[in-house]
Structures are given as structure tokens and as C-alpha cells.
C-alpha positions as CSV (number, residue, x, y, z in Angstrom):
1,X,9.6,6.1,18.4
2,X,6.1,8.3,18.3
3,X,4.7,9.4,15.0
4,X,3.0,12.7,14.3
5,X,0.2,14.0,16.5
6,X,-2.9,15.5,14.9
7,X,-1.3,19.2,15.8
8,X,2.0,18.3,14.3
9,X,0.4,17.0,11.0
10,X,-1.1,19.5,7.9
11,X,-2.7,19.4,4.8
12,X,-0.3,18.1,1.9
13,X,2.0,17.1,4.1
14,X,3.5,13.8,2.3
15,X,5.6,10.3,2.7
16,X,6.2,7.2,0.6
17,X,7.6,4.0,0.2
18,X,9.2,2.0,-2.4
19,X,10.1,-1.8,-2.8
20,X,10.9,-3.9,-5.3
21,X,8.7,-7.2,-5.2
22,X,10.9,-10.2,-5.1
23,X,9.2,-13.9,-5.9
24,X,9.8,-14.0,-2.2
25,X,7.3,-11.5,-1.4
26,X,5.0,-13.0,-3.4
27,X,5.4,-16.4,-2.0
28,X,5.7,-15.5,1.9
29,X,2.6,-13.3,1.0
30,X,0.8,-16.5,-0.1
31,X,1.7,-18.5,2.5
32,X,1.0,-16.1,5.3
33,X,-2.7,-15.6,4.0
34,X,-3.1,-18.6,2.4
35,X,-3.9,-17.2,-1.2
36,X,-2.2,-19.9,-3.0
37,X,-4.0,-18.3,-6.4
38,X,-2.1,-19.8,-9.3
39,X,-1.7,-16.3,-10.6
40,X,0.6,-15.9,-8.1
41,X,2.2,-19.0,-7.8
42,X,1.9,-21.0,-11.1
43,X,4.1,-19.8,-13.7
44,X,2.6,-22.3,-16.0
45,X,-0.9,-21.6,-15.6
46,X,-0.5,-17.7,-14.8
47,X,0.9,-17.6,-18.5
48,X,-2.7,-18.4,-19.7
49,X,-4.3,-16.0,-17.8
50,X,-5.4,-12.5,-18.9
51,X,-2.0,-11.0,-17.5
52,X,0.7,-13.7,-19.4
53,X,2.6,-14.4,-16.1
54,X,2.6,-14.5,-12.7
55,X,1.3,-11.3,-10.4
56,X,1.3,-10.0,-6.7
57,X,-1.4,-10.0,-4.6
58,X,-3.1,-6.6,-4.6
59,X,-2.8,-6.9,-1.2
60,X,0.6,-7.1,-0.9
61,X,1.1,-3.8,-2.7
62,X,-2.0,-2.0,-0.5
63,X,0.6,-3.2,2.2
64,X,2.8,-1.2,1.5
65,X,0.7,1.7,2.1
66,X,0.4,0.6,5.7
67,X,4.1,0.5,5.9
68,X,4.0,4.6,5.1
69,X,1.3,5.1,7.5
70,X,2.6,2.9,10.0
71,X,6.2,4.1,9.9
72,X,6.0,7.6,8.0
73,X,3.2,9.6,8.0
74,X,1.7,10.0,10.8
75,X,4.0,6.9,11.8
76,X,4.4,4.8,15.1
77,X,1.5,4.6,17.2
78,X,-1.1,5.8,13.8
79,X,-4.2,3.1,13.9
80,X,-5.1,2.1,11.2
81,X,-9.0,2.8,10.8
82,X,-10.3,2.5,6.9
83,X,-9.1,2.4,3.6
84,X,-10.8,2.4,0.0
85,X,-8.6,0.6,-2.6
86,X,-9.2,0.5,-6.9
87,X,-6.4,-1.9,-8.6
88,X,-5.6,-0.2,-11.7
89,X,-2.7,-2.6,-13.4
90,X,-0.7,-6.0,-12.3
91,X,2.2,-5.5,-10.0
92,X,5.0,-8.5,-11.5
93,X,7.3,-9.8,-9.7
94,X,10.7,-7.7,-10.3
95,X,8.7,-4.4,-10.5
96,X,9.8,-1.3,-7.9
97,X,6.5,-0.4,-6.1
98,X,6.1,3.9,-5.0
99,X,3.3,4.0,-2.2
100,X,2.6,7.2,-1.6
101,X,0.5,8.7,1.1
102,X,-1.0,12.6,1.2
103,X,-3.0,14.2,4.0
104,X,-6.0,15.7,2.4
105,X,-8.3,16.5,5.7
106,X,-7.9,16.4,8.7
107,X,-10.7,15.9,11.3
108,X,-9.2,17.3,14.6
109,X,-12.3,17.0,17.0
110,X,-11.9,13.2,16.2
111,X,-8.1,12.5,16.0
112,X,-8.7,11.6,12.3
113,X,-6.5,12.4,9.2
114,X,-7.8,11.4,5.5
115,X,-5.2,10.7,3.5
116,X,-5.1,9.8,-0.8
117,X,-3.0,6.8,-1.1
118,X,-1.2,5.9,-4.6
119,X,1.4,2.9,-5.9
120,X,3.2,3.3,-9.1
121,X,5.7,1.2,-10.9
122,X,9.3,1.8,-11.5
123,X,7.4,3.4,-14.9
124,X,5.5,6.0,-13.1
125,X,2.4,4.1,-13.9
126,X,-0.5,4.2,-11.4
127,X,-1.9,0.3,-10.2
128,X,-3.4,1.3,-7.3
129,X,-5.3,4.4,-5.5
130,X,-7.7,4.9,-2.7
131,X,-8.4,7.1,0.4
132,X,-7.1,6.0,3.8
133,X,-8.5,7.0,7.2
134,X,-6.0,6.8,10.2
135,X,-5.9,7.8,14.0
136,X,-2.6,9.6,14.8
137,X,-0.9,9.0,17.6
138,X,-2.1,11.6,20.7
């Protein structure tokens, strides 16, 4: 399996990705990074917090921007080289995550694509968007 090279990839050309987030996700995240946040964990005490119940991990959803980038666009072999996140709303557990990728530049003398990167909910509202920067696969 080889993604897209540099040559093979254009402007606008686009991929996504969509989950829902189980209370699995949210606990193997935890445990694999160690974030043990009560936010995420702690029903009791997340419902006192500014959100009224538990939350993913903002990382978790940025992760599955990698799983686009990684997989999609450009896809096996891409390096993963930057990326610039804003958290716009709380990912719950139960909610059905979009990440969406979008080449907007590409930087050919370098290998380098620039790509927007977006996750909605199953509501088609935005909680996260950024800029990536990747290394295709030659």
C-alpha cells in the first residue's frame, strides 16, 4: 500500500473520516497517554464542570485527522510533519466525529503538501480546525 506522491496530489483534492466515539475510545485514550482528567473519566465530577458531563480528549478527535492523512490523503508512507489545532466545542461520548482533510498548497521543491483540517459532529457542527503539514510518500 503507497499513498499519493507529490505529482499524483492537487489542490482541493479531499478525504475524510468518521467515527463515532465509544466510552471505549475515551478510556483506552486515557490509559494509553495517561490523561486520567476527570472530565474524561468521572461522570460524577465532569457533571460539575463547565460542559455537564464527560468529554473526549481533544486529542483523540485531532487523531483522527492523522487517520485521513495517514490512510487517505496522501495515505501510507505520508510523514507526518506539523499541525496547528483550535478546539471549538466538546466531543461527548456517543457523538459521530467527520475529520476532514483538504490540500490547500502544495510545496513541490520540498515534498510538502499544506492541508486545512476540520472535525464536525453528527450535527454538522465544527469542534475543531487547523492546518496540517505532511511529507507525501516519494
Amino acid at each position: 500500500m503507497k499513498g499519493l506522491t507529490i505529482k499524483e496530489l492537487k489542490v482541493g483534492d479531499k478525504e475524510d473520516f468518521e467515527k463515532t466515539i465509544s466510552e471505549s475510545d475515551v478510556y483506552l485514550y486515557a490509559g494509553i497517554t495517561g490523561d486520567l482528567n476527570p472530565a474524561h473519566i468521572n461522570q460524577r465530577e465532569a457533571e460539575s464542570s463547565i460542559f455537564k458531563g464527560r468529554i473526549a480528549h481533544g486529542m483523540l478527535t485531532a487523531g483522527l485527522i492523522s487517520a485521513v492523512l495517514g490512510m487517505k490523503l496522501p495515505g501510507p508512507g505520508t510523514i507526518y510533519l506539523s499541525q496547528e489545532l483550535k478546539f471549538l466545542a466538546p466531543v461527548r461520548i456517543g457523538d459521530t466525529i467527520k475529520a476532514e482533510v483538504e490540500v490547500i498548497e502544495k510545496i513541490e521543491e520540498k515534498n510538502r503538501i499544506v492541508l486545512n483540517t476540520i472535525c464536525t459532529n453528527q450535527n454538522g457542527e465544527l469542534v475543531l480546525k487547523g492546518k496540517a503539514v505532511v511529507m507525501p510518500p516519494k
